[in-house]
C-alpha positions in Angstrom: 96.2 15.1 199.8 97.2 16.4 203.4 100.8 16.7 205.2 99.0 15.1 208.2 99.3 11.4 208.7 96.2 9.6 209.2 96.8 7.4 212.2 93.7 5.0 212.8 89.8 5.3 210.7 88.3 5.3 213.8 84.6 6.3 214.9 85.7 8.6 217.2 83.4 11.4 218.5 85.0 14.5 219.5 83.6 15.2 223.3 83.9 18.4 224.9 87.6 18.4 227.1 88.9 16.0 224.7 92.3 15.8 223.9 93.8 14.6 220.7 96.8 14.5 219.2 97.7 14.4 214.9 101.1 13.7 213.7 102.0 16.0 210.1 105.2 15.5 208.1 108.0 16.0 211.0 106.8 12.8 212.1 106.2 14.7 215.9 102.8 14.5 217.3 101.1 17.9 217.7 98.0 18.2 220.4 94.8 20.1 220.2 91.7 20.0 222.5 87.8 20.4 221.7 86.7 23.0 223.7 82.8 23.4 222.6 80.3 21.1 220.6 77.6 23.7 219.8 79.7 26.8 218.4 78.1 28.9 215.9 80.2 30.3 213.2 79.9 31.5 209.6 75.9 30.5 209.6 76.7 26.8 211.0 75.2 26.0 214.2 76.8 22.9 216.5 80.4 23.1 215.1 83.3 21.6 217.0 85.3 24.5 218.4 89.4 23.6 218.6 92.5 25.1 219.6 95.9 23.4 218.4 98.8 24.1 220.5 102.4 24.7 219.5 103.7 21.6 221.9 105.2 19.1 219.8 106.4 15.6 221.5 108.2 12.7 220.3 105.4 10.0 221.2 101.4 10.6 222.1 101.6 8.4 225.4 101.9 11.5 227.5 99.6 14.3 227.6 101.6 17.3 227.4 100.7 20.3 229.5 98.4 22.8 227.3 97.8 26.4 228.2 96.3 28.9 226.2 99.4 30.9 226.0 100.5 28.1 223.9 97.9 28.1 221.4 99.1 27.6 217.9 96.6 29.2 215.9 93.6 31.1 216.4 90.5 28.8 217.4 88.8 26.5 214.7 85.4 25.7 213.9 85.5 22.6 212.1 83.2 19.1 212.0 83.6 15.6 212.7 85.2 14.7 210.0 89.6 15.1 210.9 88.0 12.1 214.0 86.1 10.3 211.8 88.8 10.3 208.7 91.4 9.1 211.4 93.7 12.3 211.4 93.0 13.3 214.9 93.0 10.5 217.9 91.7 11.5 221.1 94.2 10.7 223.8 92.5 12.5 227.0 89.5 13.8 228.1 90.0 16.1 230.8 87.3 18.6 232.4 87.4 22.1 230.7 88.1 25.3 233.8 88.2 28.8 233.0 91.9 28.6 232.8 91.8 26.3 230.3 89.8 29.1 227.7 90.4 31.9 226.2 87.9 35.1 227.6 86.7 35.3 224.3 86.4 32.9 220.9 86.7 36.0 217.8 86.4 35.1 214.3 86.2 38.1 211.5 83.9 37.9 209.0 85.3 38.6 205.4 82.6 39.3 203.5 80.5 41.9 206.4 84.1 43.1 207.7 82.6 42.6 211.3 83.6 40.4 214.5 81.5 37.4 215.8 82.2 35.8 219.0 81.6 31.8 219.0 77.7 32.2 219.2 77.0 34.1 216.3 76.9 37.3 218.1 78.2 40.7 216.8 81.4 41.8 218.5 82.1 45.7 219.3 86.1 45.5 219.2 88.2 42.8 217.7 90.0 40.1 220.2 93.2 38.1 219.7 93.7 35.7 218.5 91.1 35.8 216.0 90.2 33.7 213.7 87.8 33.4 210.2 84.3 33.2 211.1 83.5 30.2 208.7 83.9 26.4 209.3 87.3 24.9 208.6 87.5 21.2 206.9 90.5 18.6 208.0 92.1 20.0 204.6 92.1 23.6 206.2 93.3 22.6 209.0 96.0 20.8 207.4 97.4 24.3 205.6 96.6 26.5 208.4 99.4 24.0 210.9 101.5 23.3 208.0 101.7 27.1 207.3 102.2 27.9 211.2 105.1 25.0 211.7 106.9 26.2 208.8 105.8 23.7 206.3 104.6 23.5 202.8 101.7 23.1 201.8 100.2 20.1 200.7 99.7 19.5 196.7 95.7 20.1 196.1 
């Protein structure tokens, strides 16, 4: 079980600049953008590499502006699966610029207590936001928003 809302089974392909938006409990959509197809993180090689943003709008018609000093959480490796499972619903796809990324993608890992950037390679200092170097599932995803927004968790 999940707090977000599945909004169409679709067999959607995340693309690199896509923009999608997922509704959760509140019933407001909430937006996120792919922003690499061949990240490496926590030994998995070709993840999809998100950020989710903390805009929240009433409908999904209208791409809300996303900037990185809006970013919800710390980036996400993840899969195919939130598309393909019909949580996420790409809205936009919009050419990715510099401005649209943050210097640096860091995830810690847990078990070597060490930093990786988004290709697997050893980072000297820690950058923020950071996130876990390991690949998140839709269900993941789900508790890391839910938690963020203020929301509880979903029953397992």
């Amino acid at each position: 079980m999940t707090n977000m809302k599945r909004l169409k089974k679709n067999k959607q392909k995340p693309a690199l600049g896509d923009i999608f938006s997922f509704q959760i409990l509140d019933d407001k959509y909430h937006w996120g953008r792919v922003v690499s197809l061949t990240a490496s993180v926590g030994g998995f090689d070709n993840c999809v590499l998100i950020y989710i943003y903390k805009v929240q709008t009433e409908t999904n018609d209208e791409v809300p502006e996303l900037i990185t000093s809006d970013i919800l959480l710390a980036p996400i490796a993840t899969n195919e699966l939130p598309w393909k499972k019909g949580y996420f619903n790409n809205v936009e796809n919009k050419t990715l610029s510099n401005d649209d990324l943050l210097q640096v993608h860091c995830f810690y890992d847990v078990l070597f207590k060490k930093y990786f950037d988004d290709k697997g390679r050893q980072l000297e200092s820690v950058y923020e936001p950071h996130g876990i170097y390991g690949l998140d599932s839709y269900r993941t995803i789900d508790d890391k928003v839910s938690e963020a927004i203020g929301l509880e968790l979903a029953p397992d």
